[in-house]
VOZADREN-382590 format. One line per 2 residues: number of its first residue (from 0); their letters; for each residue x, y negated, z of N, C-alpha, C. Coordinates in steps of 0.001 Angstrom, whole numbers, plus 500000, padded with zeros to 6 digits. Each point is the difference from the previous one (the first is absolute). Last residue first. Layout:
NUM) A) X/Y/Z/X/Y/Z/X/Y/Z ~ ...
This chain:
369) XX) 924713/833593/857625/500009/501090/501002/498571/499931/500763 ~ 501392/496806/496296/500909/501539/500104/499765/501042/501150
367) XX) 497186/495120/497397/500389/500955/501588/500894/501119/499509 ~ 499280/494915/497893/499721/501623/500059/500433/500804/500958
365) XX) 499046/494451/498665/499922/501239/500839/500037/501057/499337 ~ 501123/494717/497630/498953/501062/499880/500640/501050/501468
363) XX) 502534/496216/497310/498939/499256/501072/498650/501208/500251 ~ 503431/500990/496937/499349/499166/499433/498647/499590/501020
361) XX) 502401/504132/502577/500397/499352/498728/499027/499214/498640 ~ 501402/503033/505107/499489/498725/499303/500336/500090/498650
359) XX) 499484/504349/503488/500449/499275/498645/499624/498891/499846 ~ 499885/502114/504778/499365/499929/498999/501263/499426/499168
357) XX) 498661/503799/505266/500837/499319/498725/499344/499530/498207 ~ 499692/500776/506149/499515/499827/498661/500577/499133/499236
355) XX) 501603/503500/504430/500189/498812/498859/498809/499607/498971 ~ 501523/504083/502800/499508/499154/500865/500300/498206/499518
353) XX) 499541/504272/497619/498883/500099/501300/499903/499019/501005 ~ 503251/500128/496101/498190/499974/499874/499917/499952/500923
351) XX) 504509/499563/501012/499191/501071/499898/498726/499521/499461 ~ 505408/498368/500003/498222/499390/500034/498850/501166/500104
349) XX) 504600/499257/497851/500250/500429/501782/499030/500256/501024 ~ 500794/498374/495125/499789/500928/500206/499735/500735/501052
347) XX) 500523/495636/497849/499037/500060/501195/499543/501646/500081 ~ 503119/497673/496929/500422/499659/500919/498962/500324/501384
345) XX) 499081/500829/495525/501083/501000/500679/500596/499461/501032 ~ 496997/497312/497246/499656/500909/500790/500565/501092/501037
343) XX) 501430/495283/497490/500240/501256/500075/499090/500665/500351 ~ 499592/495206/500319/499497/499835/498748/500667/502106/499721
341) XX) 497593/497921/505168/501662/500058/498877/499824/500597/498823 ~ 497430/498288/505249/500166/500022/498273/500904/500333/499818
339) XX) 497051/500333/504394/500792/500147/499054/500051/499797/498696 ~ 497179/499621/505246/499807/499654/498423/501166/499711/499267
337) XX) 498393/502163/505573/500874/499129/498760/499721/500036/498541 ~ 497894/501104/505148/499510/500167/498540/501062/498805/499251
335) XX) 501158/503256/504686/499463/498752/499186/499673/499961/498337 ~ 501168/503045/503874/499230/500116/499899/499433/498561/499197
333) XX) 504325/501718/501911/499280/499081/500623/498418/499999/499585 ~ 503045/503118/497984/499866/500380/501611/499019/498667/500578
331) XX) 500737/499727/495164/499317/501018/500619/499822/500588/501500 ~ 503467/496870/498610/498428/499396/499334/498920/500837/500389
329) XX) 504045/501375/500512/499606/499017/501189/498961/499347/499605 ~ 501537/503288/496722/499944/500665/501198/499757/498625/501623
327) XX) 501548/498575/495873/498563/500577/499204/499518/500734/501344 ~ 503895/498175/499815/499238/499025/499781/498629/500156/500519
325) XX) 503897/503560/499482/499585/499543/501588/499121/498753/499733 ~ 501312/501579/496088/499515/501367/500714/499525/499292/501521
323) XX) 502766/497086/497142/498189/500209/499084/499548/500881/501217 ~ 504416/499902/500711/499045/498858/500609/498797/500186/499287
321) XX) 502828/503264/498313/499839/500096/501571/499030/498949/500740 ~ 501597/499659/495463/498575/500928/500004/499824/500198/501368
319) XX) 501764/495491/499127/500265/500912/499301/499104/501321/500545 ~ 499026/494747/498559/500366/501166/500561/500192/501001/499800
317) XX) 498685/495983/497793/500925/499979/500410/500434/500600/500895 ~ 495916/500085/498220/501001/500165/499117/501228/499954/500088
315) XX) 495813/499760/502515/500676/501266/500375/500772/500079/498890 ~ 497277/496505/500878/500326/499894/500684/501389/501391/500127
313) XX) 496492/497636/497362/500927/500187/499306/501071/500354/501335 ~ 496427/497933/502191/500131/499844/498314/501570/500191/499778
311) XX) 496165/500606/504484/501541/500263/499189/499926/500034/498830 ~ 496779/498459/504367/500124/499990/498521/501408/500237/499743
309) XX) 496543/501524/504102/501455/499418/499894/499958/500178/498090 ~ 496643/499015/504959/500283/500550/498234/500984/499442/499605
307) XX) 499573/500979/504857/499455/499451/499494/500553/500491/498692 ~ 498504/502083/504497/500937/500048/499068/499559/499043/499122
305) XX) 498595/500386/505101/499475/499639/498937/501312/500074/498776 ~ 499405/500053/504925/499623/501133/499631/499599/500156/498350
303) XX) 502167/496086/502735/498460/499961/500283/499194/501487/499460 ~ 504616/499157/501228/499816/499336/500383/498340/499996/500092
301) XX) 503048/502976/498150/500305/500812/501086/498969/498630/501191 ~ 500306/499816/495103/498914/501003/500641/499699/500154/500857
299) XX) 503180/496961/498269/498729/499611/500091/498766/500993/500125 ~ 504376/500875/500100/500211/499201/500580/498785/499705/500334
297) XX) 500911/502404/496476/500247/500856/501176/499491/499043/501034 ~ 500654/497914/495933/498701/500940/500052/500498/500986/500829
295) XX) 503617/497234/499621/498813/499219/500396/499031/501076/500504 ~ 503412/502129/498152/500027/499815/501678/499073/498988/500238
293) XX) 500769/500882/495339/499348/501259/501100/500270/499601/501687 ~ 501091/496360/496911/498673/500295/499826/499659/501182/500692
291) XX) 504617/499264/500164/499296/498925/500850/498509/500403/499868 ~ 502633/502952/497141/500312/500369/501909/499129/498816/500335
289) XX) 500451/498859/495665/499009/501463/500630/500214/500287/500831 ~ 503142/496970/498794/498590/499136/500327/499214/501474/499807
287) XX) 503966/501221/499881/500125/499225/501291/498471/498995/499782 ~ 501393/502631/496258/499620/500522/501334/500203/499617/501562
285) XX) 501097/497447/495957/498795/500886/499491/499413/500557/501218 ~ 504320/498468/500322/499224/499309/499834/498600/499927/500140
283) XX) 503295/503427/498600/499549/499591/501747/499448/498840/500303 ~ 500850/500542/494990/499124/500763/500733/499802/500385/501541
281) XX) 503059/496854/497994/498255/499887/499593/499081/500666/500706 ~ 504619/499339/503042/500015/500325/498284/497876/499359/500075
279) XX) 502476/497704/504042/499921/501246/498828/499563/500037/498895 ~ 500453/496583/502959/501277/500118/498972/500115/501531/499918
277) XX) 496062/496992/501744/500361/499227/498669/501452/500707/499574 ~ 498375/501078/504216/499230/501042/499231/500596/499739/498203
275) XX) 503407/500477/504362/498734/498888/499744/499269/500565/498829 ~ 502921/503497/502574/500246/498862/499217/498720/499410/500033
273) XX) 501485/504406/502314/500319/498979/500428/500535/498411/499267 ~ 498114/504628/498969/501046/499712/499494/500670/498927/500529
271) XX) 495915/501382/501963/500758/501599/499529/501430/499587/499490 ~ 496642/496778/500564/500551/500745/501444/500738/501002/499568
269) XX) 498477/495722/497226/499852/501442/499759/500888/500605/500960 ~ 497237/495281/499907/501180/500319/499801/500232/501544/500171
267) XX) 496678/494898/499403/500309/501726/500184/501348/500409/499975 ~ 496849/495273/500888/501114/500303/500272/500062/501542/499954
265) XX) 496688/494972/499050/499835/501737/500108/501913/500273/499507 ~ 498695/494776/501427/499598/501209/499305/500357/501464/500091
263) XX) 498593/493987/501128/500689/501489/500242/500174/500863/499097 ~ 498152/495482/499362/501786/500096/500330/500320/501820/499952
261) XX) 495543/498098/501032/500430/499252/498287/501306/500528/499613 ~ 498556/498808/504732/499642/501310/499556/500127/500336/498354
259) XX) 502625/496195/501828/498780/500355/500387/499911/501454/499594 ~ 503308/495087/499029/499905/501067/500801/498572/500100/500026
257) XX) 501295/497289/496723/501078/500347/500386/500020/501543/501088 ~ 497105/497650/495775/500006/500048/501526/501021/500814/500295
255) XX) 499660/497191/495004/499991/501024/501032/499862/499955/501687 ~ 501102/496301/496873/498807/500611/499660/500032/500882/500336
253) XX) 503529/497278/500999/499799/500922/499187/499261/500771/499336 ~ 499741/495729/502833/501035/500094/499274/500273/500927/498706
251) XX) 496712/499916/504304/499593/499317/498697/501006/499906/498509 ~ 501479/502513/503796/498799/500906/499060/499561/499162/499369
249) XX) 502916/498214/502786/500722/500838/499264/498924/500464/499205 ~ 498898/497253/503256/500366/499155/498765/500553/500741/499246
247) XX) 497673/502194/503478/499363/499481/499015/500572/499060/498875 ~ 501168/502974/504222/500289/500522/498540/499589/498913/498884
245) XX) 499302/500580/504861/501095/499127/499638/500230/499764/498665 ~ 496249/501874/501443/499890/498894/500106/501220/499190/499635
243) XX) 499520/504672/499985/499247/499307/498800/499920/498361/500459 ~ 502127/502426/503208/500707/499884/498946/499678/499907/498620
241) XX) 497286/500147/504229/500919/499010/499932/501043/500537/498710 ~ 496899/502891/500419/499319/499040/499663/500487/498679/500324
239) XX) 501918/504512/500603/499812/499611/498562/498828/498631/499765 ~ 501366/501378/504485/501138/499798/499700/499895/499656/498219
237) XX) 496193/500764/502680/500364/498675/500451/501727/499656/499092 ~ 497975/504711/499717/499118/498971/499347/500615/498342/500193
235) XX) 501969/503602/502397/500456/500186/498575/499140/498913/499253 ~ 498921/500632/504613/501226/499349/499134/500403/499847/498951
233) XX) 496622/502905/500976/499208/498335/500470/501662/499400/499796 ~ 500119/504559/499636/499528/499241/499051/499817/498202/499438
231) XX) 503736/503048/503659/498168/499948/499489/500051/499014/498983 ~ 504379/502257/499812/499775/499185/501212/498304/500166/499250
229) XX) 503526/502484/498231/500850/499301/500931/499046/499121/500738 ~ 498743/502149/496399/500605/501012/499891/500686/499752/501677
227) XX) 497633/496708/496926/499082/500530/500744/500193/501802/500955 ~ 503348/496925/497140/499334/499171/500815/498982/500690/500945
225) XX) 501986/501547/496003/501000/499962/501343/499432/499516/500986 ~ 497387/499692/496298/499517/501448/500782/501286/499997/500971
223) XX) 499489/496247/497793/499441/499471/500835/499621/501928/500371 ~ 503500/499155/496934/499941/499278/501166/499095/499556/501043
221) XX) 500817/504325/496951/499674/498477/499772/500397/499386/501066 ~ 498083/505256/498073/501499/499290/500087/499658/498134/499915
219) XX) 497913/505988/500604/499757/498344/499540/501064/499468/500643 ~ 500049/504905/498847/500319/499008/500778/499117/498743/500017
217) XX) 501835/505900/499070/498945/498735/499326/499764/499086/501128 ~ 503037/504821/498346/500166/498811/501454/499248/498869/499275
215) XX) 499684/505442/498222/500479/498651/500105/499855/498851/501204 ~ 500775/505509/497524/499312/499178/501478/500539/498492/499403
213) XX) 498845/503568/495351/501798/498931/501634/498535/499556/500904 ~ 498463/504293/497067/500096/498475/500131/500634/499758/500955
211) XX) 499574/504912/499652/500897/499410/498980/499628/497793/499830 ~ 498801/503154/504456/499737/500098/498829/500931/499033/499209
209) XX) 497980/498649/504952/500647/501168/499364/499650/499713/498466 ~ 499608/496331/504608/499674/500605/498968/500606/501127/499293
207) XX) 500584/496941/503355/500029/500710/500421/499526/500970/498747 ~ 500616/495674/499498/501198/500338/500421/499846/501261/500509
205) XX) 496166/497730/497867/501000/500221/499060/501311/500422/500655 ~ 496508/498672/503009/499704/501021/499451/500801/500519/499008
203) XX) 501260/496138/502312/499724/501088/500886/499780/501134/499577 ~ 499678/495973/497690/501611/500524/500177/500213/501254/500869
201) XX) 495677/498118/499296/500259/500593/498818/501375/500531/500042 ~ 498495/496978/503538/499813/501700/499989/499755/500087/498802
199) XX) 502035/496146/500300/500650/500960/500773/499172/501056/500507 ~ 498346/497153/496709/501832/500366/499951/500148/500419/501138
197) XX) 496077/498410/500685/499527/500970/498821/501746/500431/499870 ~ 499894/496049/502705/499586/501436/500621/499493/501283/499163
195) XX) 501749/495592/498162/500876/500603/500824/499216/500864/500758 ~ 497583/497610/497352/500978/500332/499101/500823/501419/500970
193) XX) 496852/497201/502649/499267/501252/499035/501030/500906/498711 ~ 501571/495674/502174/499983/500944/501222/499437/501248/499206
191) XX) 499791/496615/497220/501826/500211/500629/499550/501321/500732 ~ 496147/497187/498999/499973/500727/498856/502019/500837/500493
189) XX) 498816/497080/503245/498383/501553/500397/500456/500545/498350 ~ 502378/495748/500311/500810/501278/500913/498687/501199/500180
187) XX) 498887/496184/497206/501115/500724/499787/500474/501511/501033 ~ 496077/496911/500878/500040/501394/498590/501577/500650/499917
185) XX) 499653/496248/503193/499473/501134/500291/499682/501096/499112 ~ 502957/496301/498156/500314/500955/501754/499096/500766/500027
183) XX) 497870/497067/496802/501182/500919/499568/501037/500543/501277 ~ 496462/497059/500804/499172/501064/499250/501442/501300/500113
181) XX) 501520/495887/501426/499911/500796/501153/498843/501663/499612 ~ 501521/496477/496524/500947/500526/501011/499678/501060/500817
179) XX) 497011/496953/498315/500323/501130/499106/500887/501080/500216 ~ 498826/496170/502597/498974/500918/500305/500695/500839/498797
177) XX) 502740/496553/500249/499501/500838/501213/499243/501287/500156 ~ 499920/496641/496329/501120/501025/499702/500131/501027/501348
175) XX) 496898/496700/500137/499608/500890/499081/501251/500424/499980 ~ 500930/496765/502562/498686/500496/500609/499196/501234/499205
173) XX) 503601/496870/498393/500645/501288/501053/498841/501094/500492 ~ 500817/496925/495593/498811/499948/501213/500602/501430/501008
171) XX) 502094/497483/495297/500958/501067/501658/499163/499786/500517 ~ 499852/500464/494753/499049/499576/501109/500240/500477/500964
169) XX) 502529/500807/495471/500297/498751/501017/499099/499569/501131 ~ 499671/503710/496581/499295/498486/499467/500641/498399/501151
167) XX) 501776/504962/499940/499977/499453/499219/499170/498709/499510 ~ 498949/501899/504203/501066/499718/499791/500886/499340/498762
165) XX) 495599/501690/500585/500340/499126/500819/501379/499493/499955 ~ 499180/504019/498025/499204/499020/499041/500167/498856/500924
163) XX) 501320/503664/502114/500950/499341/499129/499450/499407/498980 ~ 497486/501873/503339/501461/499248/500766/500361/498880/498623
161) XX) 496738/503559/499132/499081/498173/499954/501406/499037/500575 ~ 501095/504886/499215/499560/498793/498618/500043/498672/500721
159) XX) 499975/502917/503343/501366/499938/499661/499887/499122/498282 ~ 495889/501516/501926/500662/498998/501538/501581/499183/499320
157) XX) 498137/503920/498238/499159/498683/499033/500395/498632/500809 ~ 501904/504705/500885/500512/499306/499012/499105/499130/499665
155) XX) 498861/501856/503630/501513/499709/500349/500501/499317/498674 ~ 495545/502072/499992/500071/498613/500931/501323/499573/499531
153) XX) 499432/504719/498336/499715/498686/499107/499550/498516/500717 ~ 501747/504000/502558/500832/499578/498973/499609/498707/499002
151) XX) 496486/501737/503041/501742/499360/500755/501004/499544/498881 ~ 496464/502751/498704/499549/498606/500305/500972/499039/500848
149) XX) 500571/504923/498658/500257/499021/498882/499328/498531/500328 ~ 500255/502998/503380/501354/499380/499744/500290/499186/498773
147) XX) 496029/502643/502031/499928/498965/500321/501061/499106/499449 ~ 499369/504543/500020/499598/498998/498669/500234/498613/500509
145) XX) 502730/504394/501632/499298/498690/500544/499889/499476/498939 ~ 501552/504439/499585/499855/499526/501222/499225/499179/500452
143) XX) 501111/500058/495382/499455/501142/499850/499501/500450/501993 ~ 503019/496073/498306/497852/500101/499547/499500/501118/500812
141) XX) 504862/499894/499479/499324/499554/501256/498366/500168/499693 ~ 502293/500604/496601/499812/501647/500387/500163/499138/501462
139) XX) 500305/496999/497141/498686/500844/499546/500378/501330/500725 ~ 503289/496312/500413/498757/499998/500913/498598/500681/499669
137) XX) 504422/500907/498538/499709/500207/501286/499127/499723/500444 ~ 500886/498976/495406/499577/501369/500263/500378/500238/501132
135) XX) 500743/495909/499382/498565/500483/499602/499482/501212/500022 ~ 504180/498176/500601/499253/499694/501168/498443/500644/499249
133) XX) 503640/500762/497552/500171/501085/500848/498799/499475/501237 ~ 500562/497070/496292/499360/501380/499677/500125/501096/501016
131) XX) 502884/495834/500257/498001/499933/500438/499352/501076/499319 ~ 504867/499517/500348/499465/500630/501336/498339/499681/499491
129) XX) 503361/500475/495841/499318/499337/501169/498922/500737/500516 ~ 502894/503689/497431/499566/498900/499852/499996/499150/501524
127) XX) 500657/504376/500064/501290/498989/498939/499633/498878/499659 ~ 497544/503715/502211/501056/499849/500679/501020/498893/499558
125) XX) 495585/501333/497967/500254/499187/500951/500551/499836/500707 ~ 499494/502212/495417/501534/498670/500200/499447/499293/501869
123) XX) 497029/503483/498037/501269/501025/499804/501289/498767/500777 ~ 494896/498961/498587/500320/499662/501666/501488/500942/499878
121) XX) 497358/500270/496006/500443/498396/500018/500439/499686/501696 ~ 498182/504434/498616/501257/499761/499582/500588/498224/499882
119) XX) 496485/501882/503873/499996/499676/498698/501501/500295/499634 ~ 496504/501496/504487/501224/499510/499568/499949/500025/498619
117) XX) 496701/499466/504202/500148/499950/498910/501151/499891/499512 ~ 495981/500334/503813/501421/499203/499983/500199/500796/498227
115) XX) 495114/499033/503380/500667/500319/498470/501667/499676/500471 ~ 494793/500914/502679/501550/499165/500215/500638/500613/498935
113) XX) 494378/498396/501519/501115/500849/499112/501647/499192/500194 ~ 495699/499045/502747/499507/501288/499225/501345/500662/499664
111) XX) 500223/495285/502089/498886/501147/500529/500054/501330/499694 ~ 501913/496612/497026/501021/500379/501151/499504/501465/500833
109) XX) 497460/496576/496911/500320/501835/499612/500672/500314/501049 ~ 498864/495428/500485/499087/500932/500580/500311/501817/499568
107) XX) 501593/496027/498532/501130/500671/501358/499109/500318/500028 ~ 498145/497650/496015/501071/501273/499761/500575/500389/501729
105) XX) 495415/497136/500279/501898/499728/499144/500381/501642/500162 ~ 495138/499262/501118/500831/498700/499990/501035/499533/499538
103) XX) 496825/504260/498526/501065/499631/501097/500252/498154/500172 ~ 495214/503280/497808/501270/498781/500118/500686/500009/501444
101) XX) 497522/504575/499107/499618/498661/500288/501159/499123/499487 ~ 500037/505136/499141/498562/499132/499131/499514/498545/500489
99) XX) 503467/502835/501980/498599/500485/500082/499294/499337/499458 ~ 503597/497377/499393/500383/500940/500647/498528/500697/500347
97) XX) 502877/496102/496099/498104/500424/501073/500618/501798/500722 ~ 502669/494744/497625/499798/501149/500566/498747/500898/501093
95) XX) 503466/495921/495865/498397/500359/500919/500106/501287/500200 ~ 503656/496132/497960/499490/501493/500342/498919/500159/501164
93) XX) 501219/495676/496414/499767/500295/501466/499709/501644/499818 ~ 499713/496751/496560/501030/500582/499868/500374/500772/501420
91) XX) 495553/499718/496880/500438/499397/501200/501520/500554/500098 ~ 497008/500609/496180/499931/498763/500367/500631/499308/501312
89) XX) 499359/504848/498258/500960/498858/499353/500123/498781/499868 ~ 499910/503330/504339/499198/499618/499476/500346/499148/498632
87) XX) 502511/503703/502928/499832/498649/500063/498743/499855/498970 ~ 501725/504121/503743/500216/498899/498697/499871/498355/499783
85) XX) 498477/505190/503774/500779/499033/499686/500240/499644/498459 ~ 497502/503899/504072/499996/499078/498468/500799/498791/499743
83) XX) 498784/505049/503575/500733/498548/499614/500049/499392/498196 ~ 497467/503867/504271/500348/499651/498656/500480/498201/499912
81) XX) 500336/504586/503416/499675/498790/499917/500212/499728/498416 ~ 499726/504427/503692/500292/499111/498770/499361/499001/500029
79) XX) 502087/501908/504714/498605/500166/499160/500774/499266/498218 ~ 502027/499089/504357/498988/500556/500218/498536/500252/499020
77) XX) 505096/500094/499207/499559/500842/501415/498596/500047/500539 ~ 500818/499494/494871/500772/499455/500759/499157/500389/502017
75) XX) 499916/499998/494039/500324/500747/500565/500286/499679/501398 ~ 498320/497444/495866/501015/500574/500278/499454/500489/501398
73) XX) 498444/498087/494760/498936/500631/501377/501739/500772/500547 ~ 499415/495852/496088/500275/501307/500393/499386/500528/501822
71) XX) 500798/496162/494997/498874/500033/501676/500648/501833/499898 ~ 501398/495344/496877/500350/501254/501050/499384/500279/500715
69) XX) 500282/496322/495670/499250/500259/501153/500755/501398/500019 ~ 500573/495097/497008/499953/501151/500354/499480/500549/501479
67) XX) 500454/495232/496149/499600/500204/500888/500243/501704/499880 ~ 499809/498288/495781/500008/499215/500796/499794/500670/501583
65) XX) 499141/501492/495275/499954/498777/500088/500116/499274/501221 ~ 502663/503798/497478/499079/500133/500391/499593/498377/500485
63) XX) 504208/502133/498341/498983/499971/498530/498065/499807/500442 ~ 504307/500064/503199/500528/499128/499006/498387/500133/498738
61) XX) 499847/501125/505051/499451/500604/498541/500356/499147/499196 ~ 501321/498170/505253/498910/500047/498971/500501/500744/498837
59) XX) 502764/498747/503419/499754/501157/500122/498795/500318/499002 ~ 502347/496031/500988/501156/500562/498902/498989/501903/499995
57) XX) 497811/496213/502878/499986/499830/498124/500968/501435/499015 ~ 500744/498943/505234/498633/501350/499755/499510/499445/498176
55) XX) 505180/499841/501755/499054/499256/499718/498548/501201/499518 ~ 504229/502409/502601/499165/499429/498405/499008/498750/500339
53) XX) 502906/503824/502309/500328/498441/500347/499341/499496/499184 ~ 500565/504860/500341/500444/499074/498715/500671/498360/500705
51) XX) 497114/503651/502122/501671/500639/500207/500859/498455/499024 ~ 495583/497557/502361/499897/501578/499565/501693/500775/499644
49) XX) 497893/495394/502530/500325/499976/498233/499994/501485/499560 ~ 497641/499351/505114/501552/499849/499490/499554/499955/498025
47) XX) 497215/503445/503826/500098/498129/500044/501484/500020/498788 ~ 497832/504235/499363/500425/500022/500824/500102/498330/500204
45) XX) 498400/502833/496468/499392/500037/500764/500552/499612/501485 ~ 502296/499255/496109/499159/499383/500259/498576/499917/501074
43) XX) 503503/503396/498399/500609/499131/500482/499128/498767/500760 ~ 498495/503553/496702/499695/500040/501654/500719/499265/500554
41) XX) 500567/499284/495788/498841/499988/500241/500015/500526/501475 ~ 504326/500430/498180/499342/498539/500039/498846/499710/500194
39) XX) 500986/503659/498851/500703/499981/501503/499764/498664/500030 ~ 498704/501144/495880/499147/500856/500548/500485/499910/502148
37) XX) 503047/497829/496282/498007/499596/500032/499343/500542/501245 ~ 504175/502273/498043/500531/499099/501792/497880/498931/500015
35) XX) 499987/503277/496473/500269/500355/501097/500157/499052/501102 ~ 499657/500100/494947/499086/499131/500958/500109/500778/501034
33) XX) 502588/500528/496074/498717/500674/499639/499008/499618/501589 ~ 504684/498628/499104/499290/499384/499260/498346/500395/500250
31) XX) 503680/503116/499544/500183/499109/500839/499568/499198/499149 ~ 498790/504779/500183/500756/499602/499654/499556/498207/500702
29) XX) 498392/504191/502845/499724/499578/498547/501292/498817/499926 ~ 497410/502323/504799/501261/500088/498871/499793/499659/499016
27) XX) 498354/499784/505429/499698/500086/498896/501008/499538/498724 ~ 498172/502222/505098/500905/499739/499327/499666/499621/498685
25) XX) 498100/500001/505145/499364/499934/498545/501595/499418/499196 ~ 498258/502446/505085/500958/499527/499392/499514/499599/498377
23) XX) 496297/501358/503458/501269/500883/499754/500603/498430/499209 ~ 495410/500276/501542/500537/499384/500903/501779/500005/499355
21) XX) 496308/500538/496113/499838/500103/501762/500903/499316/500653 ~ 497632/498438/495392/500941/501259/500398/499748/500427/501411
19) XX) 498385/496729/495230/499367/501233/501231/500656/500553/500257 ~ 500146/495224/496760/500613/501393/500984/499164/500491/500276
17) XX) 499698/495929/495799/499241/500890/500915/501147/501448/501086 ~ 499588/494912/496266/500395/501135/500478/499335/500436/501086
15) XX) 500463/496474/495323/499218/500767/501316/500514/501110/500710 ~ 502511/496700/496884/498739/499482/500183/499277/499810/500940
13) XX) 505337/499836/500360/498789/501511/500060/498586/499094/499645 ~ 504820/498470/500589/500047/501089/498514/498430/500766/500073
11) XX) 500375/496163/503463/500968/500183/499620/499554/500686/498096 ~ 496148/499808/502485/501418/499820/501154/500725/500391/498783
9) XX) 495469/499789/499495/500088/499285/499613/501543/499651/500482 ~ 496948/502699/502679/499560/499338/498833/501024/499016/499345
7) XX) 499909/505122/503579/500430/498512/499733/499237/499799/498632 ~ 499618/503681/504704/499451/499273/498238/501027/498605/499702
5) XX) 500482/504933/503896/499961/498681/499554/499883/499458/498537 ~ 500059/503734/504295/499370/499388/499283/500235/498816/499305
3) XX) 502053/502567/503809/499174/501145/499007/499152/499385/498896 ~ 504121/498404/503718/499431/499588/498836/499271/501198/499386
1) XX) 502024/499963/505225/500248/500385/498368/498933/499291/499186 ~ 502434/500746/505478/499444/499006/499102/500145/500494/498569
């Protein structure tokens, strides 16, 4: 999968822009500020989901432009290129999307075409922070398996609103809380179960793994994945959908839902040193979420033959020259088109032209070095 093409109008720091590359790796350098992580943020989008940022699609509009932006790019993909367009309109706050030049119905339709994972310097604390950033970034590298999951996921939590808007207003109609209930069991545990089978062959692949990145032990963790670890599903469902039932004077109480898929979360821990992930240092840290992303995109080759695009921002600053060396070398063995930043160049010495294209940003502008 590669990006050989892409325009934007009006994104972020960029009036207009324009690519032409190939299939190869696209590194790109310049001082900070000068619109790089933008530029990852733009193919980000070619993918379903808020994009690497999380951004309100307003916060993405041409501070100096009138409104509304656009991405269309021509990618690369098993069967054939395809061209993709996405934005917003400045009148509409709704993201719209055309694929071969037709209207999509909704953004899961990219799913089809393109699989994006993505690591940021704002993702460095997801060992340290709350579990709901770690759920999110499990369930975007599920996406990447099963689109279907972001529609699961987003049932389970509207099922789980509408619960607790009912609730807080004091309306005990059993007959609607029921049915919400039982929405939420069956999403829940199909969004649980999908958690828990991606963790354990990613754990598979990261444990057998070589080279200067820690093997790691990756998990989903909860009570309703104990649950599906120890008995079928169809229980597990009956078992979280009587205990939303019991739950209810407690959840009206606290405004929170007590038990559900909502709950779980992503579990690493560094095999080599035999510690949890939240009590290493930064930088194993660092490299314990690049071991996860390279063993995804292994994962997902070995599944539909398909490398997906991997965004690294600023990714090789906190390494040292050995790991830069093996980064750059699995990127290249897998044959994936990753998109690099870092405000050094020298950090991408390791890099052969030949098998890199390399550019200068700077004042929201392209230059090619190589």
């Amino acid at each position: 999968m590669a990006v050989t093409r892409l325009r934007l109008t009006d994104f972020r720091s960029y009036q207009s822009f324009r690519f032409d590359g190939d299939s190869r790796p696209v590194v790109l350098t310049g001082p900070n500020g000068a619109g790089k992580t933008n530029l990852l943020e733009a193919v980000s989008y070619l993918a379903p989901g808020r994009g690497l940022r999380g951004a309100r699609l307003t916060d993405v509009d041409r501070r100096d432009g009138k409104g509304g932006w656009a991405v269309a790019a021509t990618v690369q993909t098993l069967g054939g290129a395809v061209d993709i367009g996405t934005g917003r309109d400045a009148d509409n706050a709704r993201r719209t999307v055309r694929i071969s030049n037709n209207p999509a119905q909704s953004q899961a339709a990219l799913a089809d075409f393109v699989s994006v994972v993505w690591l940021t310097p704002q993702m460095d604390r997801l060992f340290t922070d709350g579990a709901s950033a770690r759920r999110r970034f499990l369930d975007r590298l599920v996406y990447g398996f099963d689109p279907s999951h972001a529609g699961r996921v987003n049932a389970y939590e509207h099922a789980m609103r509408e619960r607790a808007r009912l609730l807080k207003a004091g309306r005990r109609d059993n007959a609607w809380l029921s049915a919400l209930e039982d929405a939420m069991a069956g999403h829940g545990v199909a969004v649980a179960a999908a958690r828990l089978s991606l963790c354990e062959h990613l754990s598979e692949i990261s444990i057998t793994a070589n080279g200067p990145f820690p093997r790691a032990r990756i998990a989903a963790a909860g009570l309703i994945e104990d649950d599906l670890q120890n008995g079928p599903a169809l229980a597990t469902e009956d078992r979280l959908r009587e205990a939303l039932a019991d739950n209810r004077g407690l959840d009206a109480d606290s405004g929170r839902t007590t038990d559900g898929a909502h709950r779980s979360d992503l579990v690493v821990s560094h095999i080599g040193k035999d510690m949890p992930a939240e009590l290493c240092s930064t930088g194993e840290q660092k490299a314990l979420l690049i071991a996860i992303i390279l063993a995804h995109a292994r994962l997902l080759t070995q599944h539909s033959g398909v490398t997906p695009l991997l965004l690294l921002d600023e990714v090789a600053a906190h390494l040292d020259a050995e790991r830069r060396r093996a980064l750059f070398a699995d990127i290249l063995e897998q044959g994936a088109q990753a998109w690099l930043t870092g405000a050094d160049a020298a950090l991408f010495d390791e890099i052969s032209p030949r098998h890199a294209a390399f550019y200068c940003v700077r004042d929201a502008s392209l230059t090619p070095l190589s």
